[in-house]
C-alpha positions in Angstrom: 83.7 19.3 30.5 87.4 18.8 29.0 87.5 18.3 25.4 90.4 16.7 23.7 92.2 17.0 20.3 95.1 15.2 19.5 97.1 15.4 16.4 100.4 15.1 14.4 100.2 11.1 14.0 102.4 9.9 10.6 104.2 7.6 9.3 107.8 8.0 10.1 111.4 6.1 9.3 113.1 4.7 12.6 115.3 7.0 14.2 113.4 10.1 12.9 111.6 12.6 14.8 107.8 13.4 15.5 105.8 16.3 17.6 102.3 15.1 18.9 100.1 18.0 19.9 96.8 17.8 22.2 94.4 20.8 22.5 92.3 21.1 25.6 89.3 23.0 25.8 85.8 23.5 27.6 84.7 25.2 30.6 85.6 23.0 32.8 89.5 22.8 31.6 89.3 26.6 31.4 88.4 27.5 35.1 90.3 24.5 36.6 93.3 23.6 34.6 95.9 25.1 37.2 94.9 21.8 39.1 95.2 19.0 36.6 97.5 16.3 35.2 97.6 15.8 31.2 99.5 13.0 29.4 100.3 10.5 26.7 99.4 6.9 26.8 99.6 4.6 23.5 98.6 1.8 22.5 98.7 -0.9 20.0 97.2 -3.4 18.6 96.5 -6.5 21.1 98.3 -4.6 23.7 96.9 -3.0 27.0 97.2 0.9 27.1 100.8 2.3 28.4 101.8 5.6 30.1 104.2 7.4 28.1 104.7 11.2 29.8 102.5 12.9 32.0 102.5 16.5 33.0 101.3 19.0 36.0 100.0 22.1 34.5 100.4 24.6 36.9 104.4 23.9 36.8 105.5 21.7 34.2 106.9 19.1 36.4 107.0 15.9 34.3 107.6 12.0 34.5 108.2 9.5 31.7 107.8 5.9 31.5 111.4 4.1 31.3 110.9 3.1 27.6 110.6 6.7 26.3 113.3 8.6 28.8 115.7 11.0 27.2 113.9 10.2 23.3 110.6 12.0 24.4 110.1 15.3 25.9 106.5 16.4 27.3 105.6 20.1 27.2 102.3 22.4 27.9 101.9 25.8 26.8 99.3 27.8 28.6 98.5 30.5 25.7 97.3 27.7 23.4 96.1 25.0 26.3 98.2 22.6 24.1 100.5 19.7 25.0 103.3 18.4 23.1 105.2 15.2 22.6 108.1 15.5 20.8 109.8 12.5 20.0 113.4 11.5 18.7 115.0 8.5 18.0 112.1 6.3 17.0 111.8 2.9 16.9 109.3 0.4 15.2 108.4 -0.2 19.2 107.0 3.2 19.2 104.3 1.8 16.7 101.2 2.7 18.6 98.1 4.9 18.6 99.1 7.7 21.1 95.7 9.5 23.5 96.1 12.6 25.1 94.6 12.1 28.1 93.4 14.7 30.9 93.6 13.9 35.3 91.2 16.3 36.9 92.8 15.2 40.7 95.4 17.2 41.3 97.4 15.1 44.2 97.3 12.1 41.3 98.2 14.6 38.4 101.3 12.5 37.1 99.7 9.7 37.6 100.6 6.7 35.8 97.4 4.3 35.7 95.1 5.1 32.6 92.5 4.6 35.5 93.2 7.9 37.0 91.9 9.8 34.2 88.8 10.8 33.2 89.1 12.7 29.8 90.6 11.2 26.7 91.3 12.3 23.1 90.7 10.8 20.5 94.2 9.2 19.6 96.4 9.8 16.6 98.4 7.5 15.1 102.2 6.8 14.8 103.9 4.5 12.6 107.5 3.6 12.7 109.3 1.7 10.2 113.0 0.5 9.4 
């Protein structure tokens, strides 16, 4: 099992800056974590979910969804089995409730679908206003 906490949600003025943080825990995560993909999605209301920033573990490498390049940064740190998002430059079209999500395959580890994961937290939200 993977277990999930995310955290850090707020309300926040436009052009501001905000860290997310996502603890992972459970056996599962502990013995196998070298192998898996973890990332953001978000969401809001009447929307469908959207990638944000995925991870690999076992090296960092990282992708972003076009909308969120060079204003978010993804991060892991393996002492704490904690992911970041720290973001800068919000705008009100960052409005979203934001899931830490965990992809236990690692060929598909910065995987993009919300489909290709299988553990989710559960979400924080982040409110941006002008």
């Amino acid at each position: 099992q993977v277990h999930l906490m995310d955290s850090g949600g707020r309300l926040v003025q436009a052009g501001g800056s905000l860290t997310l943080s996502c603890a992972a825990s459970g056996v599962t995560f502990d013995t196998y974590r070298d192998h898996y993909g973890l990332a953001w999605f978000r969401q809001a209301p009447g929307k469908e979910r959207e990638f944000v920033a995925a991870i690999r573990w076992n090296n960092g490498e990282s992708t972003y969804a076009g909308s969120v390049k060079d204003r978010f940064t993804i991060s892991r740190d393996s002492v704490t089995d904690t992911v970041f998002l720290h973001m800068t430059a919000l705008k009100p079209g960052d409005t979203a409730d934001y899931l830490c999500a965990c992809n236990p395959r690692n060929w598909a580890a910065l995987a993009e679908s919300p489909g290709d994961y299988t553990y989710w937290g559960q979400g924080t939200q982040v409110t941006v206003f002008s």
